[in-house]
KOLFI-129560 format. One line per 2 residues: their letters; for each residue x, y, z of C-alpha. Coordinates in Angstrom, 2 decimals. Layout:
BEGIN
a	X,Y,Z; ...
//
This chain:
BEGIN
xx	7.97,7.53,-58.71; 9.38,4.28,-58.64
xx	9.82,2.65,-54.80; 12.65,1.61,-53.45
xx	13.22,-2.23,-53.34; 15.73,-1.16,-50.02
xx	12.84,0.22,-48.44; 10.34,-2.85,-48.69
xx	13.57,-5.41,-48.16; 13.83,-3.44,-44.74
xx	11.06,-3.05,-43.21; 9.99,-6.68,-43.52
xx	13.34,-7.25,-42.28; 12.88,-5.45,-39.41
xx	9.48,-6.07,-38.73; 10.35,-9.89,-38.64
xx	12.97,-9.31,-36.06; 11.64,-7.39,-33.68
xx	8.72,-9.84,-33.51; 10.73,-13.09,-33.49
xx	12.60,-10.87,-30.20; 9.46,-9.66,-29.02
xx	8.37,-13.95,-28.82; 11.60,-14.97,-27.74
xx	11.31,-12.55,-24.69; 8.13,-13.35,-24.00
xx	8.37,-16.93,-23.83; 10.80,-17.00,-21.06
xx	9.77,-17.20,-17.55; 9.81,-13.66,-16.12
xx	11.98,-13.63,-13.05; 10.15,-12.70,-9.45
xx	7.19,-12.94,-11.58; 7.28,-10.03,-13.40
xx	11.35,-8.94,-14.42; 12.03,-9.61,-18.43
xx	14.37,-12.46,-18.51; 17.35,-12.12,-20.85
xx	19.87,-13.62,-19.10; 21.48,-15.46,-21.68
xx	25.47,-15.47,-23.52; 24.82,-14.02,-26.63
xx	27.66,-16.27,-27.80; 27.31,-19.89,-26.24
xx	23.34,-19.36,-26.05; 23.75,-20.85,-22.55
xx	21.16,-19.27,-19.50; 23.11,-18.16,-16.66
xx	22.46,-19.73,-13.81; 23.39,-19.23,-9.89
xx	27.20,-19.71,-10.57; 27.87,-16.40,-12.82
xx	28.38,-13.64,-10.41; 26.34,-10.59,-11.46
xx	25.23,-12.44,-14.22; 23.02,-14.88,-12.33
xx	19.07,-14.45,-12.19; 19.13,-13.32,-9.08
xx	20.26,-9.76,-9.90; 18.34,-7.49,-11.38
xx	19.14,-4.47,-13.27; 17.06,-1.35,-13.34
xx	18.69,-0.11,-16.44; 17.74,-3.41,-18.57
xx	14.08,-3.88,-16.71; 13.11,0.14,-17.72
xx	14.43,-0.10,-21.35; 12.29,-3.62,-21.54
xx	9.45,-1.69,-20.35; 9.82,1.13,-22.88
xx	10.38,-1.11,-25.35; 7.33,-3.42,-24.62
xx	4.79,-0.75,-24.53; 6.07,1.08,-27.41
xx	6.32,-2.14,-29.77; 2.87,-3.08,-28.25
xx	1.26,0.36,-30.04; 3.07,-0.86,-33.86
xx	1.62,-4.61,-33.39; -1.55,-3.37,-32.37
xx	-2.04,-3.45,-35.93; -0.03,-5.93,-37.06
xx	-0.05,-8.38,-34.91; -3.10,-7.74,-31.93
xx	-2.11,-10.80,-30.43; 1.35,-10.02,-30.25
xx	0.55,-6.57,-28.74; -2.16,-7.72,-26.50
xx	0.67,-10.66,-25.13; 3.06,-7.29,-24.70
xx	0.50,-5.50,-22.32; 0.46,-8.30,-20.52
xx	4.12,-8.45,-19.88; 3.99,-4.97,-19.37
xx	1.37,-4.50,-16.53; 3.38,-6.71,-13.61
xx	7.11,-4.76,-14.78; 5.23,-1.58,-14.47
xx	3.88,-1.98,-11.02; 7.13,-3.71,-10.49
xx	9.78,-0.90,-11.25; 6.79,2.17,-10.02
xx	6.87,0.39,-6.52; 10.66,0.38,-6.27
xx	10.86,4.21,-8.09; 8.14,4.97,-4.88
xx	10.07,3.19,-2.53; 13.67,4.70,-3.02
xx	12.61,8.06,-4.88; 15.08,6.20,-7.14
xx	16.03,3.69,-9.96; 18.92,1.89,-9.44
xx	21.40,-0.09,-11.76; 21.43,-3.28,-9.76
xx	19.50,-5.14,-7.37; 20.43,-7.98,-5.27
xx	17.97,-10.93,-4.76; 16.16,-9.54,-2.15
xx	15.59,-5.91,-4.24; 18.68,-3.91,-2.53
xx	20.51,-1.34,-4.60; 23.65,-2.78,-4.87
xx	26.75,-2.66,-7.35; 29.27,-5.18,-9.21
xx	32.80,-3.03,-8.69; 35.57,-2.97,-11.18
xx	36.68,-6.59,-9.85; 32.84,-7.96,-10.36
xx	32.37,-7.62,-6.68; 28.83,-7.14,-5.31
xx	28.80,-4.23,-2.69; 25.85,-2.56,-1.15
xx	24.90,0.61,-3.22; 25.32,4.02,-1.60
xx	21.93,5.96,-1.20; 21.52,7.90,-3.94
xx	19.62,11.09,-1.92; 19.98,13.91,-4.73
xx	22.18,11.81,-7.42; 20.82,10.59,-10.52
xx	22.08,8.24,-12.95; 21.09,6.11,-16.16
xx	18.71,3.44,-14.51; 16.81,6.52,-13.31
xx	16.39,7.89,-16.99; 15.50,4.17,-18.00
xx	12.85,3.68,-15.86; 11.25,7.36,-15.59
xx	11.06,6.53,-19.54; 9.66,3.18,-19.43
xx	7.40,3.65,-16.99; 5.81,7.44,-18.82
xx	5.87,5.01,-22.01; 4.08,2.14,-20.31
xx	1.81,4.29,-18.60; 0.75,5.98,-21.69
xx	-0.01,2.75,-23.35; -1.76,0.89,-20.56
xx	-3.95,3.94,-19.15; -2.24,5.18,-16.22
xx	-2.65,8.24,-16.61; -3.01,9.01,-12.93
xx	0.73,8.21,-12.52; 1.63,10.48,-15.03
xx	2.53,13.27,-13.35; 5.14,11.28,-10.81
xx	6.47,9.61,-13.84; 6.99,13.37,-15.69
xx	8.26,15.03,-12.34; 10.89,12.24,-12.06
xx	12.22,12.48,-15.38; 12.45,16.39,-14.83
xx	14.40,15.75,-11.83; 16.94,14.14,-14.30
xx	17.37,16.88,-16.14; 17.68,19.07,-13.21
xx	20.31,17.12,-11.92; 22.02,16.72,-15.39
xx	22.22,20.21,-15.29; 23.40,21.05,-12.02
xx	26.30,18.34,-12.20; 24.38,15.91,-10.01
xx	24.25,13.24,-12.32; 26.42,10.23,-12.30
xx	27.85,8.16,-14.97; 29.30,5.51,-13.62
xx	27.06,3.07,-11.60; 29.68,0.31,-10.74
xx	30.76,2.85,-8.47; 29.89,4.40,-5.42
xx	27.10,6.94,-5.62; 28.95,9.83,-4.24
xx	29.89,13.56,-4.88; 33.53,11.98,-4.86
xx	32.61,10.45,-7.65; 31.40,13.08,-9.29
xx	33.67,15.95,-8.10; 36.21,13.70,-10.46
xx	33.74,12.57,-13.28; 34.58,14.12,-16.50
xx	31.95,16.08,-18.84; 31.15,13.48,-20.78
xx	27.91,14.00,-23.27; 26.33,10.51,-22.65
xx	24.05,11.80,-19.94; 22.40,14.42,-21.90
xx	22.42,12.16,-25.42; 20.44,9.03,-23.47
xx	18.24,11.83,-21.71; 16.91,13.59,-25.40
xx	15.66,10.20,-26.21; 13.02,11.50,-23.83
xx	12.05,14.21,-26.60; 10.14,11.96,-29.27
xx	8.51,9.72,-26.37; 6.97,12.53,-24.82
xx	6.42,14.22,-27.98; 4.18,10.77,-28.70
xx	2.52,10.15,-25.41; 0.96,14.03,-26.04
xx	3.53,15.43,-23.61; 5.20,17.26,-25.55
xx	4.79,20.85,-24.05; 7.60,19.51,-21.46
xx	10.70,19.28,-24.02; 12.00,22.09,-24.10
xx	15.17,20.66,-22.16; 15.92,18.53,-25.52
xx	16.48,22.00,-27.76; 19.00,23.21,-24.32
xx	20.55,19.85,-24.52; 20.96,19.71,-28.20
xx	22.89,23.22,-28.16; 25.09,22.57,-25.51
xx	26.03,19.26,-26.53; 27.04,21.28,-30.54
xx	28.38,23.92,-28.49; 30.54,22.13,-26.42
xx	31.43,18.99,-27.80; 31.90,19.05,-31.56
xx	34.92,18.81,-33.43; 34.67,21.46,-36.55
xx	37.24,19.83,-38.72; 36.53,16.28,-38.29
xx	32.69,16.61,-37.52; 32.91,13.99,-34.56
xx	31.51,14.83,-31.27; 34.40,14.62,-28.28
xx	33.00,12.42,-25.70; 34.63,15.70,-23.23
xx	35.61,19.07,-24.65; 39.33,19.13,-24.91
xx	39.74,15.69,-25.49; 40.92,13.65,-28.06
xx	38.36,10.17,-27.86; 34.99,10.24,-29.63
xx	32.60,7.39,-28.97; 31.18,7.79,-32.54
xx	28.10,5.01,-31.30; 27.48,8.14,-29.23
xx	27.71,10.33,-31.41; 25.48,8.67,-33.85
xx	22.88,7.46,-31.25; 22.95,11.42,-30.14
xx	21.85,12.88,-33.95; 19.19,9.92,-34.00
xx	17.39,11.39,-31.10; 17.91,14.77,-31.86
xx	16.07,14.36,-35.38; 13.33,12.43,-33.48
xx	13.13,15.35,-31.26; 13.36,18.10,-33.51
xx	10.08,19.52,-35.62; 9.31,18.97,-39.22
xx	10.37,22.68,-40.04; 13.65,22.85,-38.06
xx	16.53,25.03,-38.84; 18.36,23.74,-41.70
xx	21.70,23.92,-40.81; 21.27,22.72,-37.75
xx	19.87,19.18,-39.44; 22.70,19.87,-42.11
xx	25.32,19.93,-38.91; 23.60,17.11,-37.47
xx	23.51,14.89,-40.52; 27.52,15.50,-40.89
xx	28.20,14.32,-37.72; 26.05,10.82,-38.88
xx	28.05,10.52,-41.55; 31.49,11.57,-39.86
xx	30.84,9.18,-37.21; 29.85,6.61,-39.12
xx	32.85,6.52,-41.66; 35.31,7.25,-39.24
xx	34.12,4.38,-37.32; 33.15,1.92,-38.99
xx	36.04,0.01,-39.60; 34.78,-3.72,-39.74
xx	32.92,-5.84,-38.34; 30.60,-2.97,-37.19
xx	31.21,0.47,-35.35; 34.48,0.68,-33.13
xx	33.95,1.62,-29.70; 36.33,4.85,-29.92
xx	37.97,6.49,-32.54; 40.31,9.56,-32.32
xx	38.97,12.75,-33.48; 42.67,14.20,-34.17
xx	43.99,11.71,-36.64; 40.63,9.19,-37.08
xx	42.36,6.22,-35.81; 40.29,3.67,-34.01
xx	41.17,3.60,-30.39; 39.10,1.06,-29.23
xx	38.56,-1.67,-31.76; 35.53,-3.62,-29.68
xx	32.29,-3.17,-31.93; 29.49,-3.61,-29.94
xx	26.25,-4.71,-31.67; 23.52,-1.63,-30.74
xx	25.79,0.51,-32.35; 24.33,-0.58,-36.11
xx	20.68,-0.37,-35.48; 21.19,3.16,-33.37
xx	22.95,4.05,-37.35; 20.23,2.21,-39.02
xx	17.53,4.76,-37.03; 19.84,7.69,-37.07
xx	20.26,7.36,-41.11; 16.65,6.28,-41.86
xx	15.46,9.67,-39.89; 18.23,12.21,-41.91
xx	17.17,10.63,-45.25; 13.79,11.37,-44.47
xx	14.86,14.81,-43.70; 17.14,15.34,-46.27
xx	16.77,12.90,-49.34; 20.67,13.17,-48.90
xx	22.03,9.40,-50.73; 25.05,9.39,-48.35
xx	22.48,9.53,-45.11; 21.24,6.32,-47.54
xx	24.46,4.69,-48.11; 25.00,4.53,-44.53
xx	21.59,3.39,-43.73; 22.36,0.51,-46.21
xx	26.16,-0.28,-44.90; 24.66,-0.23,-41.38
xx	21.93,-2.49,-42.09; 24.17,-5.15,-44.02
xx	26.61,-5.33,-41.70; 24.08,-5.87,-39.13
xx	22.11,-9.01,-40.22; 25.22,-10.48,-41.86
xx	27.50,-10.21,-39.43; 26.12,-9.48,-35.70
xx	22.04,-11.26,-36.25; 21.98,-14.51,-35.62
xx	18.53,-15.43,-36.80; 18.02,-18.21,-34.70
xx	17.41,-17.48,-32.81; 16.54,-13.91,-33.40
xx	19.30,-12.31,-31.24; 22.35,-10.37,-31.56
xx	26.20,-11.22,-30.84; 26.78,-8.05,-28.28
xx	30.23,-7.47,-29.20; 32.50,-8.51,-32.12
xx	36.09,-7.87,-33.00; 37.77,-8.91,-36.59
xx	37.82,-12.29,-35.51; 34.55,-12.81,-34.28
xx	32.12,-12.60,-31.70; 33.44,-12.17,-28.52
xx	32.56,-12.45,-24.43; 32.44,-8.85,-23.64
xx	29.31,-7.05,-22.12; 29.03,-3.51,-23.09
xx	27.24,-2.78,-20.56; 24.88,-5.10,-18.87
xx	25.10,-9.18,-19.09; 21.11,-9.38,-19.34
xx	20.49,-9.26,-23.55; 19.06,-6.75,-25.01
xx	14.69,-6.40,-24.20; 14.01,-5.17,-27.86
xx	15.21,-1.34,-27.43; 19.05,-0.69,-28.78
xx	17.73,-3.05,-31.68; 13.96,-2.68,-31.20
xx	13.11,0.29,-30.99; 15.88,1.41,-33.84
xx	14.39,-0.73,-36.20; 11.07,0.70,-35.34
xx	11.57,3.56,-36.16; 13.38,3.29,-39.53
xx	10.10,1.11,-40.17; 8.28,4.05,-39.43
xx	10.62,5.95,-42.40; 10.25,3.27,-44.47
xx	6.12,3.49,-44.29; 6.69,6.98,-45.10
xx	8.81,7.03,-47.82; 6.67,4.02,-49.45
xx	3.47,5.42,-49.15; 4.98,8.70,-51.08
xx	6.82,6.87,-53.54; 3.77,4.77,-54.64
//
């Protein structure tokens, strides 16, 4: 068989950037002496400094600090090979974040999305406003999925295994609480059952939580996923639209975050098992390429599009939408030798190094409209610590491997 130029064109590709990341990351001076520093404006290329509010250096956030942490160790195991220097300069980053982000997970029984200079939970409100965080007690949110991940991931990879179980029991306290409706979404709020006695049933929880599937599946855990197959039904169940084949961020209503929906089949495939039912990865790959053509409607994926009529609702294109489409495609192609799953792995990957990578250096704009890139943080300032992109392009490197090494 003859290989597939794509294939070889993309995985250097990829390779290259998540290294040139990887270095960029790790030449910065880690803040507190341990905390990945990526507090720079993915437009101006400035570093923030003490006058930019939440921002500044002196806030931390759990959310960016445990997908960092995932994403070092996990790059560190691909380098390893590649690269040992590269990996063995990962570990090293690794070790202090780990004992960094275990210490405050031991201290609070919880990960929080912010943290003031001095380490307190805290929150920027809807008017950028830093209050004191509410104790969480039994409420869980996405810094605690974040760091339970990064830390099981890390752990793996630097021989911890004696804080294995913790790490495991407190990402199956997440699911519990997902579960029984004790899990909240939005942490520039208070932590509260207010909040969540009037928090809709949106499916981001469980689709950032089944990313826990392939991890533990890796790390030799995976006896303890059988939440991902519970989350991948109700999620079908619930939330699908039959005629359009978009997911409905909450049953009953109209808006679909199709980046959602996408990023949701990508770790759903990297959950499920080499023989899994076909029409379930026929479903899944139509809502890939639903989401995807519905959505992407230039310069990358729109933040919301209607599932009714397929009008974009929110026009904002944020960049980890592509790569999360570059992953999602590269693992149904794999699957399914299907050459629309290719065609949007190829749109998805154009439209990300020509329009959103800058190169140098080897960063992303976060969010773009027609006209450009723009100032808007999709969800944290701090840049992304080599996981929307990272770990995306990782694992579409990992398809590529395959498919070359069957193809030649």
């Amino acid at each position: 068989m003859t290989i597939d130029p794509f294939l070889v064109h993309a995985r250097q590709t990829y390779a290259d950037a998540n290294a040139g990341t990887l270095r960029w990351m790790l030449a910065r001076p880690p803040l507190g002496g341990a905390f990945l520093n990526t507090k720079q404006h993915s437009v101006t290329l400035r570093d923030y400094g003490p006058g930019d509010g939440h921002r500044a250096p002196a806030y931390t956030y759990g959310w960016i600090q445990g997908r960092g942490l995932e994403s070092l160790a996990t790059h560190a195991g691909f380098f390893a090979q590649e690269d040992p220097a590269l990996a063995a300069a990962l570990d090293t980053a690794a070790a202090p974040l780990f004992a960094r982000l275990d210490a405050l997970l031991a201290r609070d029984g919880h990960a929080y999305f912010t943290y003031d200079a001095a380490l307190n939970p805290v929150y920027p409100d809807a008017a950028d406003v830093i209050r004191p965080q509410a104790p969480a007690g039994d409420i869980y949110s996405y810094a605690d999925i974040f760091v339970a991940k990064g830390l099981l991931a890390a752990g793996h990879r630097l021989g911890r295994t004696l804080d294995q179980g913790r790490h495991l029991a407190a990402l199956e306290a997440i699911v519990a609480a997902i579960e029984g409706g004790r899990f909240q979404i939005n942490e520039r709020l208070p932590l509260s059952y207010d909040e969540l006695r009037a928090q809709l049933d949106d499916f981001g929880p469980r689709m950032i939580l089944l990313a826990g599937g392939g991890l533990l599946r890796r790390i030799g855990l995976g006896a303890h996923t059988a939440y991902c197959d519970r989350f991948i039904a109700h999620v079908l169940d619930r939330h699908l639209d039959p005629a359009s084949g978009l997911l409905r961020n909450v049953p009953g209503l109209d808006p679909c975050n199709v980046g959602h929906g996408i990023e949701f089949v990508g770790f759903a495939l990297d959950h499920l098992p080499a023989d899994a039912d076909p029409a379930l990865v026929a479903t899944l790959e139509r809502v890939l390429i639903a989401s995807f053509r519905r959505g992407f409607v230039g310069p990358g994926v729109a933040l919301a599009v209607s599932a009714a009529t397929g009008e974009v609702l929110n026009p904002l294109c944020p960049w980890w939408s592509l790569p999360e489409t570059i992953r999602t495609a590269a693992l149904c192609y794999a699957r399914t030798g299907n050459p629309e799953a290719l065609a949007v792995w190829k749109d998805a990957h154009e439209a990300f190094f020509t329009r959103y990578w800058r190169g140098t250096p080897p960063l992303a704009y976060q969010t773009m409209t027609r006209d450009g890139p723009i100032d808007y943080v999709p969800a944290t300032p701090d840049l992304d610590p080599g996981y929307h992109t990272g770990l995306s392009l990782l694992a579409a490197i990992e398809v590529a491997d395959t498919l070359i090494a069957r193809d030649a």
